[in-house]
N, C-alpha and C positions, 0 to 999 in steps of 0.2 A: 643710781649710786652716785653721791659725790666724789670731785676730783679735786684735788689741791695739788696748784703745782708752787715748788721750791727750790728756793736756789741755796747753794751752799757756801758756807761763809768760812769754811778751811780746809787744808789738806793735809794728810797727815804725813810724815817721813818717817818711817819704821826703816827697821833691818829684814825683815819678810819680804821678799818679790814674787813669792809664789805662795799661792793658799796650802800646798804642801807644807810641813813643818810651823805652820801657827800654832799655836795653844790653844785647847778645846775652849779657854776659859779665859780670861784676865785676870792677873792674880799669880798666874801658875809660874813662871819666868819674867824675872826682872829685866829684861830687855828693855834698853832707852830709848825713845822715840819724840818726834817733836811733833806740836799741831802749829800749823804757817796760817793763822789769819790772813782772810783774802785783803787787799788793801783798804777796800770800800768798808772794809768794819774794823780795822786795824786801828781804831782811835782807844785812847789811854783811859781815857773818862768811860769806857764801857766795858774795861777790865778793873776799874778800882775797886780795892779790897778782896779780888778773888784771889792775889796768894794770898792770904788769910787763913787759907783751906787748905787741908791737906790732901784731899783729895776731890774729885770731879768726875761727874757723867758726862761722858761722851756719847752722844745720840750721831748713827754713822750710817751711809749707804753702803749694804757691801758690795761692791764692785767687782768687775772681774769673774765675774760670773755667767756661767752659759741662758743663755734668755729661755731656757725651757719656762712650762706653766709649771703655778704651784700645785702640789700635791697636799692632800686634809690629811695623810699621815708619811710620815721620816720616820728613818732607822738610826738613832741615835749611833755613834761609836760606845759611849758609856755603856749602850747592851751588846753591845756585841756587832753590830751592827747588822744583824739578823730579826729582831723582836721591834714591828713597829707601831708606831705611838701617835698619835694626832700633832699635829705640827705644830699649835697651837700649845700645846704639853712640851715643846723643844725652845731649842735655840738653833734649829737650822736657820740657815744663811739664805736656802728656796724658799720664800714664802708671799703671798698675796703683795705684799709690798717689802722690799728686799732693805728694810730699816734694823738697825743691830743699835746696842746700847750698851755701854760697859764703864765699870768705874776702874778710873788708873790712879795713881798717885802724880800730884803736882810740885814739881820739883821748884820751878820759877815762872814767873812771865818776865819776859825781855824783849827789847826793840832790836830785831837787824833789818837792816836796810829797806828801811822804811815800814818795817811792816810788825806785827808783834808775834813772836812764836811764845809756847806753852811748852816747856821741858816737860815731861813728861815719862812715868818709868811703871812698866806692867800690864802691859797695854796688847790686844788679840789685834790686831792690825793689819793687813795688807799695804804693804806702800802704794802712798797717793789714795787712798780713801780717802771721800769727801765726810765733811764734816757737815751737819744738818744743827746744829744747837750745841752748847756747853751748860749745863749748870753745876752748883757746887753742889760736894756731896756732904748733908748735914745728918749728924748720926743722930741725933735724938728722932729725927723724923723718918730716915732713910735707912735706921739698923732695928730691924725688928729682933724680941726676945723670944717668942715663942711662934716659933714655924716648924712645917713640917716641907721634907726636901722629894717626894718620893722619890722616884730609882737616884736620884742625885744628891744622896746624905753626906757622899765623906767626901771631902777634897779626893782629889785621883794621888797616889803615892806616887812615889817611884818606884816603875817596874823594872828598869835593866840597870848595869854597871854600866859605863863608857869607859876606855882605855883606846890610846891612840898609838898610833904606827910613829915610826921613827919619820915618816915623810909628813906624816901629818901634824906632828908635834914643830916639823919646821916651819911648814905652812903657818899654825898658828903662829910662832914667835914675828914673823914675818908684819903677819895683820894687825899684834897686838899692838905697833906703832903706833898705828889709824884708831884700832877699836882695842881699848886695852882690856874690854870685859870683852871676847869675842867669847874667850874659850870656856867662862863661867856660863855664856848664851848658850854655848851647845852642848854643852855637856848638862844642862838642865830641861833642855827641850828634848834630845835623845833621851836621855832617864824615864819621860815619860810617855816613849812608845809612840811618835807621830804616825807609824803604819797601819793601814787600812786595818780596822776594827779587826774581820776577816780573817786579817794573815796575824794577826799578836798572839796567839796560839799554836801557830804551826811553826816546825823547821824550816823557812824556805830559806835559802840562802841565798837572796838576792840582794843585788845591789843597789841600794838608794841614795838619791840625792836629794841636794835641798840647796839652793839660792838662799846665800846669806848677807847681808851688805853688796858685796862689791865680788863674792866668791861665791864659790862653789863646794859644796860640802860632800864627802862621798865616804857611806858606809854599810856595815852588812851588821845581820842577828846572829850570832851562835851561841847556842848553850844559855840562852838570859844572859848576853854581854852584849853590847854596839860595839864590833872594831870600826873604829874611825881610821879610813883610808888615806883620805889628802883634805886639802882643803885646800886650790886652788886659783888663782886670780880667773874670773869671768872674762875678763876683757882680752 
């Protein structure tokens, strides 16, 4: 078997610190994030004409991850996470080589200090994922018209309402200084159900949290509603 090895040429800075609470998808939450070009490839002349694009593939390691082996079949969440399917047929994150790929929209390229980052909004990320390649996303080539999706035809909806607590709505006012879309971020991530496949059908009422920026997010299921409890500083 061949081996390639690769070095990575970005990192990215998302609002995700924990694989809890990502989006099954890219697309689903407009959540802002940057890619930090490592320096060694942070030259000007190797990003001409990519804002041009409006949008871009990101080919990524996912990180963060328990070094188990891969398995030839995953249980999707999209089934339930019960009904499983060859790996190969997913987008699990376990697999033969732990390489993920995702198109986000590209807001700008810009220079800080010394190096060039990539704005960037809609993006499944984990903070600090490496970045393995960029290219742009061209639709004549890269939107096909006639496909077929199996189990994964419709965009996922929104399945719950979110409503916040009087401690949590301070919490947000708080954060919105720093991030002024925080509370647009959770309130679109909770809508679509981040809890194990599992429990999205049952009563359970438990408590969950989720690492968001620089806090801590804290809520429960009842009735098809998220009450958002607090939202916290981490530090």
């Amino acid at each position: 078997m061949s081996q390639y090895n690769f070095t990575s040429i970005a990192t990215i800075h998302s609002c995700y610190k924990e694989k809890f609470g990502i989006p099954r998808q890219p697309g689903l939450v407009d959540s802002p994030a940057t890619i930090e070009i490592d320096a060694a490839y942070s030259q000007d002349e190797a990003f001409r004409e990519l804002e041009t694009f409006s949008h871009i593939w990101v080919i990524f390691v996912f990180h963060g991850i328990s070094n188990k082996k891969w398995n030839p079949t995953v249980r999707p969440p999209r089934l339930g996470g019960n009904q499983r399917i060859g790996v190969f047929a997913s987008r699990s994150m376990f697999r033969p080589n732990p390489v993920g790929l995702s198109v986000v929209e590209l807001e700008s390229v810009e220079r800080k200090n010394n190096k060039i980052v990539l704005n960037i909004v809609g993006g499944d990320f984990l903070d600090l994922t490496p970045v393995l390649d960029i290219k742009p996303y061209i639709p004549y080539a890269d939107l096909v018209d006639t496909t077929k999706a199996g189990y994964a035809t419709n965009k996922p909806g929104e399945k719950l309402s979110v409503v916040y607590s009087t401690e949590a709505k301070s919490g947000i006012k708080k954060a919105e200084d720093k991030y002024p879309k925080i509370e647009s971020i959770i309130t679109k991530i909770l809508q679509l159900d981040p809890r194990p496949a599992y429990q999205e059908n049952k009563e359970i009422k438990n408590t969950f949290a989720i690492k968001l920026y620089d806090y801590d997010l804290k809520w429960y299921v009842e009735n098809e509603k998220v009450i958002v409890t607090a939202l916290t500083s981490a530090h």
